[in-house]
N, C-alpha and C positions, 0 to 999 in steps of 0.2 A: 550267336555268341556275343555273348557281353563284351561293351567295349572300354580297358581299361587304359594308365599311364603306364610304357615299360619304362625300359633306360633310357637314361638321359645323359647327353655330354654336348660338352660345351668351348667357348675358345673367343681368345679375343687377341688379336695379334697384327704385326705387320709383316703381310706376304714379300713385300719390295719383290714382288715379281710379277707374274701372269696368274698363279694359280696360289692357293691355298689348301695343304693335307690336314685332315682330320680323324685321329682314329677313336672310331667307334663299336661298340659291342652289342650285339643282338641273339635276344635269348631264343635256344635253338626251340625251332617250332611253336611258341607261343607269341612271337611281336610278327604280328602280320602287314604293317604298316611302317613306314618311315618318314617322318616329315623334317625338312633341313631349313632352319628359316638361315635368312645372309643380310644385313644391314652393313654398309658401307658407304666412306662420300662416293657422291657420283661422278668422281673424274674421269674414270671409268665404267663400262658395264659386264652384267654376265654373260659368257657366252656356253657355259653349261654347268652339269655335277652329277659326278658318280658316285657312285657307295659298293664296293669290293667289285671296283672295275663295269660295272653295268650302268648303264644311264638313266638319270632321272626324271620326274616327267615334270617343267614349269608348273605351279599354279597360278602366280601373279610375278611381275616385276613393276615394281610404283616407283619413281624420280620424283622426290620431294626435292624439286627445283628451291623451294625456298626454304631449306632445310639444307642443301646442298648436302644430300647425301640418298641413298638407297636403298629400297629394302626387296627383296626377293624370297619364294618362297616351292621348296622343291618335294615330292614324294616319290614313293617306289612304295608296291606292293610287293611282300614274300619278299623281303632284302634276305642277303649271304648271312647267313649265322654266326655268330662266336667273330671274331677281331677281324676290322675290314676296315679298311680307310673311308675318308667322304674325303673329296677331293673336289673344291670349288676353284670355275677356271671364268676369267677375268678375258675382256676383251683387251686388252692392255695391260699394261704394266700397275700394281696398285701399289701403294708406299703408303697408304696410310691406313690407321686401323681399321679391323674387319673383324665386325661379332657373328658370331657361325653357333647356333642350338639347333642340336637333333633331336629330336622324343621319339621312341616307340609305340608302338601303341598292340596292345593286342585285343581282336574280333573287330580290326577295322576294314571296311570296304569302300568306301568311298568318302574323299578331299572334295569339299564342295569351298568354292573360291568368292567371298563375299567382299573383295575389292576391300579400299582404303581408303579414307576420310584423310588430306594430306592437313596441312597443321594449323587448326581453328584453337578459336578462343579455349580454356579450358574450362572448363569440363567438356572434353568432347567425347558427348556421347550419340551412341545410334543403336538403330532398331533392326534386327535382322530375323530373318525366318530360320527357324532346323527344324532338323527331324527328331523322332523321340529317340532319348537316348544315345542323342549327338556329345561330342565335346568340343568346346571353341578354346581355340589359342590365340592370345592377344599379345599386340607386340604396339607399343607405341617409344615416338622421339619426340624428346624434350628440349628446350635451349639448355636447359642449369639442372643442375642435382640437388638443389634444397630436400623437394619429398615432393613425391608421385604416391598415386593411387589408383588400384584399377579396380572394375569390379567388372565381371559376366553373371548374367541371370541373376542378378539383385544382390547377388555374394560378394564380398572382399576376396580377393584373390592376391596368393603371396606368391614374389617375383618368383620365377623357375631361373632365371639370370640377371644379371644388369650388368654392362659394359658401359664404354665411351669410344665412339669411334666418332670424335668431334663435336657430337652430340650424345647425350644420354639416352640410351635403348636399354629396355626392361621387357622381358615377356612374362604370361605369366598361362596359364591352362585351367580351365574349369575343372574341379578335380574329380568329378564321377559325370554321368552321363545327366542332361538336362531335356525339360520336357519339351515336347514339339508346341512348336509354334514362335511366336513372337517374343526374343529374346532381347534386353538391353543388353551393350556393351559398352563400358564407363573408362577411359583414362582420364587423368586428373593430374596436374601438375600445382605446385604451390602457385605460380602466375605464368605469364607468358600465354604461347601456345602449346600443345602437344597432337602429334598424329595417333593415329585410329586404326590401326590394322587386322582384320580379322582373317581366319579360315576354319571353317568348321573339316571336323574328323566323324564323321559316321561310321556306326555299327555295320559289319557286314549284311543283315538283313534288311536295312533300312531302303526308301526309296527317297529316292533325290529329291529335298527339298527346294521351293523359289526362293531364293534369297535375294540379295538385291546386288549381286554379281554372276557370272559364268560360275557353270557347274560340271567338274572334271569328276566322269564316271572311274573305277579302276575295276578292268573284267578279270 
């Protein structure tokens, strides 16, 4: 099954507590995937996330210590249909802002976890392995909002979000499936530094590519 973008929603807010609710909608029987990215300062950590009550599975959590702030990044296979919360919970109390993107995805089978580049010179870019027919999601943090610019597999990519949770986070998704093998992935900030966050989204028929992080099958 072909793997496409479903719904998408989004949220940038301050929890002032342990957890943060997010409602979300997923179209019945065709978004087989759910990916929840979380970027926050790190005064705090996560300590899980649901989506209509059932739990999610980590793919990464990165402490951009010199960023002082956080990014995390969650999936479930076959999520609850039609209006369901995402409910992100905190090891503590969080008071300051928290950017929260969910994307659907339908004919997805496997979240392969290609780690994060924390905040080099910019243009930071790198080189990752997928499969055919994969999709990558990019999430980088910037010091300033002058202008950013991303690009996956040699394309300009337009943000899917941008928030400020003390710093400026921007995602953005490759927007049809890209070819296997050695893929760039480009953020770009006017100066400074910015981070480099990736996670590919695989087709359900595809087999696990090497990339150059840990690789979370979903059976």
């Amino acid at each position: 099954m072909a793997i496409a973008i479903g719904n998408k929603t989004q949220s940038n807010q301050n929890p002032a507590g342990s957890s943060q609710t997010l409602a979300h909608t997923q179209n019945t029987g065709t978004d087989l995937g759910l990916l929840v990215v979380i970027t926050m300062p790190n005064t705090v950590n996560f300590s899980g996330c649901t989506y209509g009550g059932a739990s999610m599975t980590l793919v990464q959590n990165i402490n951009y210590s010199g960023q002082s702030q956080r990014t995390a990044a969650y999936y479930i296979q076959s999520p609850a249909t039609g209006g369901n919360n995402i409910v992100v919970s905190f090891s503590g109390n969080q008071w300051s802002s928290t950017s929260i993107f969910a994307v659907s995805f339908t004919g997805a089978g496997n979240f392969g976890a290609f780690g994060s580049n924390g905040a080099l010179t910019t243009p930071n870019s790198q080189s990752i392995t997928i499969a055919q027919n994969s999709i990558v999601y990019l999430t980088g943090l910037s010091t300033n909002a002058q202008n950013t610019q991303y690009s996956i597999g040699g394309s300009s990519r337009t943000f899917e979000f941008s928030h400020n949770t003390n710093r400026v986070v921007r995602g953005a998704v490759s927007g049809t499936g890209l070819s296997a093998g050695a893929t760039n992935v480009t953020t770009n900030a006017d100066f400074g530094t910015i981070t480099n966050f990736r996670v590919e989204i695989q087709e359900a028929s595809a087999s696990p590519a090497s990339g150059d992080g840990d690789f979370f099958m979903i059976m």
